[in-house]
C-alpha positions in Angstrom: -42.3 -99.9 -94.4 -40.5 -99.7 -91.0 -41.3 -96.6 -88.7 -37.6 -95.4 -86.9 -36.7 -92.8 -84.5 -34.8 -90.2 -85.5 -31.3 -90.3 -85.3 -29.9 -88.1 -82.3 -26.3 -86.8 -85.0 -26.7 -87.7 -88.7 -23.9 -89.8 -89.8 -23.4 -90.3 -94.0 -21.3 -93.2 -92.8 -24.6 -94.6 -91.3 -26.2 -94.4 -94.7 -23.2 -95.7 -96.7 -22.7 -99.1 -95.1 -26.5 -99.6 -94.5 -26.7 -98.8 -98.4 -23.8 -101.2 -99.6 -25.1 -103.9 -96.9 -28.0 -104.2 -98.3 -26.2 -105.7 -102.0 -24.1 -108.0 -99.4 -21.2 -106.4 -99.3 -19.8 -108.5 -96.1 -17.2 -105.8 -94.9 -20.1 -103.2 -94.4 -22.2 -105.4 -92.4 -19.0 -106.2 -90.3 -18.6 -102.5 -89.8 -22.5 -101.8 -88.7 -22.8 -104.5 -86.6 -18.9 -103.8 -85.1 -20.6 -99.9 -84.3 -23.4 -100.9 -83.0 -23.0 -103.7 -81.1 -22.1 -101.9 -77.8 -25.7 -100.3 -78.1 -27.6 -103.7 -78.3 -25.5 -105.2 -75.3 -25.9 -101.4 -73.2 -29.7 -102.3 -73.4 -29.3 -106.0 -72.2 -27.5 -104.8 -69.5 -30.5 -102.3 -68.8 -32.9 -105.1 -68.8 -30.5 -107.1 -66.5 -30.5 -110.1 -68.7 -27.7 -112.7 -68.1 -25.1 -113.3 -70.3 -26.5 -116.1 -72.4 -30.0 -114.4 -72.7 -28.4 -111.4 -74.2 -26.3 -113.3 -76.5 -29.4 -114.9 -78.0 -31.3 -111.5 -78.0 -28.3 -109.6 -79.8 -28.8 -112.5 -82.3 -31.9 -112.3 -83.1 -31.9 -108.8 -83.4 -29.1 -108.7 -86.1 -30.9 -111.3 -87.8 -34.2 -109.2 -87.7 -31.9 -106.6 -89.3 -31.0 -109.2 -91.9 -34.5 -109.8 -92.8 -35.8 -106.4 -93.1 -32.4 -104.3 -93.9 -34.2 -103.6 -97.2 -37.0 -102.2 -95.5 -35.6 -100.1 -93.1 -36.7 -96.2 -94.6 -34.4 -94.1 -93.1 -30.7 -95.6 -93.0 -29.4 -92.8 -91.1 -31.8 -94.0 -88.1 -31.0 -97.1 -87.8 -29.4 -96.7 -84.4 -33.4 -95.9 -82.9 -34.6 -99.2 -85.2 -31.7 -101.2 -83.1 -32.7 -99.3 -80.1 -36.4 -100.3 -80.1 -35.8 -104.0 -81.5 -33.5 -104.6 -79.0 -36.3 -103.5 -76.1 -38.9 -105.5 -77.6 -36.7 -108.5 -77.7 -35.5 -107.8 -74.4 -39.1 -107.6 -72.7 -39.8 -111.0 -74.7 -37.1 -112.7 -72.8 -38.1 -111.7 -69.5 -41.1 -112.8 -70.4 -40.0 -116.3 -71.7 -38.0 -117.2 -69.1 -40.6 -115.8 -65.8 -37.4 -113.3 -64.0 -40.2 -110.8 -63.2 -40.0 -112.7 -59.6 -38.5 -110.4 -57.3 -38.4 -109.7 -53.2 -42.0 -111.4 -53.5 -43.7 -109.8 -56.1 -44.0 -109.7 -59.6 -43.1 -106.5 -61.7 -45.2 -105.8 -65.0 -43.1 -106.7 -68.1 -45.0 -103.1 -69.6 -43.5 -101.5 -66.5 -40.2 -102.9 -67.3 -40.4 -101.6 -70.5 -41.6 -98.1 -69.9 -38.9 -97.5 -67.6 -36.4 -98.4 -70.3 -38.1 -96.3 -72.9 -37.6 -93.5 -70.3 -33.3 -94.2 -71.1 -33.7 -94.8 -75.3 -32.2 -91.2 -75.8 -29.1 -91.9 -73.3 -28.7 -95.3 -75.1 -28.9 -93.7 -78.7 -26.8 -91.2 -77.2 -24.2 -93.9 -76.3 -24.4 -95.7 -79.9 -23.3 -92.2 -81.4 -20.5 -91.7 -79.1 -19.1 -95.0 -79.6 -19.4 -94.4 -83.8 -17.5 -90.6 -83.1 -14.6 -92.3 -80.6 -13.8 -95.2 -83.3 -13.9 -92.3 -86.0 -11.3 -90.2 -83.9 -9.5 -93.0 -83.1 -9.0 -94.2 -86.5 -7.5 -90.4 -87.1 -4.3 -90.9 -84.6 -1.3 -92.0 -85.9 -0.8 -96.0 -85.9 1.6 -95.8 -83.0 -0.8 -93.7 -80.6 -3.5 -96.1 -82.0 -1.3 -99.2 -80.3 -0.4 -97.0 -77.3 -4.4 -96.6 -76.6 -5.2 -99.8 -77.3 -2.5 -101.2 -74.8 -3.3 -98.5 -72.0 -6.9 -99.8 -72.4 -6.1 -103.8 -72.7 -7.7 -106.1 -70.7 -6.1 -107.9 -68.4 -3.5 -104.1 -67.6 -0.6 -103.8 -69.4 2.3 -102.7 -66.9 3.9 -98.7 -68.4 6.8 -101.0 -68.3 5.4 -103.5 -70.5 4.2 -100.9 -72.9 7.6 -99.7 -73.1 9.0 -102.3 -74.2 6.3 -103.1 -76.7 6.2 -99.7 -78.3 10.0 -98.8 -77.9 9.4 -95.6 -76.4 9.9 -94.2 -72.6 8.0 -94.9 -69.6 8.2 -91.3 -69.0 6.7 -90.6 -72.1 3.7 -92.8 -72.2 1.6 -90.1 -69.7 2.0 -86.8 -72.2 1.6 -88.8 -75.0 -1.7 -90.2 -73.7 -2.9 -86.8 -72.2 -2.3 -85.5 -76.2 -4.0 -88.4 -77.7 -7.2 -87.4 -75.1 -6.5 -84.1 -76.1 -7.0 -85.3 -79.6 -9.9 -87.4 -79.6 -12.0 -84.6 -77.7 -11.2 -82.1 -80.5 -11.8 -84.5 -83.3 -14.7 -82.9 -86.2 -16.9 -86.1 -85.0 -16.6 -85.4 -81.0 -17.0 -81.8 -81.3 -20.2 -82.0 -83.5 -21.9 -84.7 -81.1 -21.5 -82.8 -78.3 -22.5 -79.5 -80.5 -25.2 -81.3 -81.3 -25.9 -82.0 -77.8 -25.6 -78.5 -77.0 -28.0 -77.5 -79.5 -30.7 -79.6 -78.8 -30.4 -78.2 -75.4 -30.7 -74.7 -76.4 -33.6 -75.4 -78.4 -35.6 -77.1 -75.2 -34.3 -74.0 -73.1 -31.8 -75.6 -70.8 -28.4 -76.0 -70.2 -26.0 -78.7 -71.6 -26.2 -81.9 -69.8 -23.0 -82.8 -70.7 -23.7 -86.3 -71.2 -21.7 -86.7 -74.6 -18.9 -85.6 -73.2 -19.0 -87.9 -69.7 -19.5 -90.7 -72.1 -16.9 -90.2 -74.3 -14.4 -89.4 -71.8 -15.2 -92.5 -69.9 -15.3 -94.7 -73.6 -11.9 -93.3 -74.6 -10.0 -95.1 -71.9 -12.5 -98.4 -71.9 -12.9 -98.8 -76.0 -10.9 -100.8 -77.8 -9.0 -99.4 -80.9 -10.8 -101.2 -84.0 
């Protein structure tokens, strides 16, 4: 049986798709792998891999997850199993391809890999947020759902163009944003992350980083509606 870290918020959701994955249900492994992408390319990023290194390491890891889905003990952890694959394969390709070379020395791949261990919790952290900010999202009304996803687009989308798209306006795009932000940050799955957050604190007797909610508020304008 696998070992997996503890999830940092219990989701059912987590435990439903995992569960009707694993008789090949397609749309569920869509819907895992569309969550939790963003964690397995936040840790490529962290291991400074280039683009096609990552690719091949988010790969492999989804088909390590195809192999031993049935395995896994705890489906509600599955973020941590992703988490800790995605290191391990990481730490393989710096291996593999020698780009520990740097300003004239080399740097241990352990090294490497302790000081990523050191940011699991913040990358866990950001897997969770991303799962609560799709949740909320999916809450708003189809038309805010458009106006968030334009706001947010990539290349910009002029207010002007937005207008025009949505039939509403340009003064009216700003409040309505500000009350769709005002939305997602109140949503059941935002408020018990960062409750969650809160209480973990209070239990190691400090105050609130306030992570989940820098992360969230910075996700909600740079997330794409799914």
């Amino acid at each position: 049986m696998i070992a997996i870290a503890a999830p940092i918020r219990g989701d059912p959701s987590v435990t439903d798709l995992v569960t009707r994955a694993r008789t090949g249900e397609h749309q569920a492994w869509d819907a895992l792998v569309e969550r939790y992408s963003p964690l397995v390319w936040s840790i490529c990023r962290r291991h400074r891999l280039d683009r096609a290194d990552a690719k091949d390491v988010g790969q492999t890891v989804w088909l390590h997850l195809v192999e031993q889905l049935d395995k896994i003990r705890d489906p509600a952890a599955l973020p941590g199993w992703l988490a800790t694959t995605t290191r391990n394969e990481c730490t393989r390709a710096l291996r593999k391809a020698h780009k520990l070379q740097a300003a004239g020395h080399a740097q241990d791949v352990e090294d490497i890999a302790d000081q990523q261990g050191a940011v699991a919790e913040d990358e866990l952290l950001l897997a969770e947020c991303h799962v609560a900010l799709l949740e909320a999202l999916a809450d708003l009304p189809p038309r805010n759902q458009q106006l968030i996803d334009l706001l947010i687009a990539d290349p910009p989308v002029s207010y002007a163009e937005i207008s025009v798209k949505l039939g509403i306006p340009i003064g009216s795009i700003g409040p309505t944003r500000r009350r769709c932000l005002d939305k997602l940050r109140s949503h059941p799955a935002i408020a018990a992350l960062i409750n969650a957050e809160a209480g973990r604190a209070e239990a190691e007797g400090h105050e609130p980083s306030g992570r989940a909610v820098r992360m969230i508020s910075k996700k909600s304008m740079h997330a794409r509606v799914a």
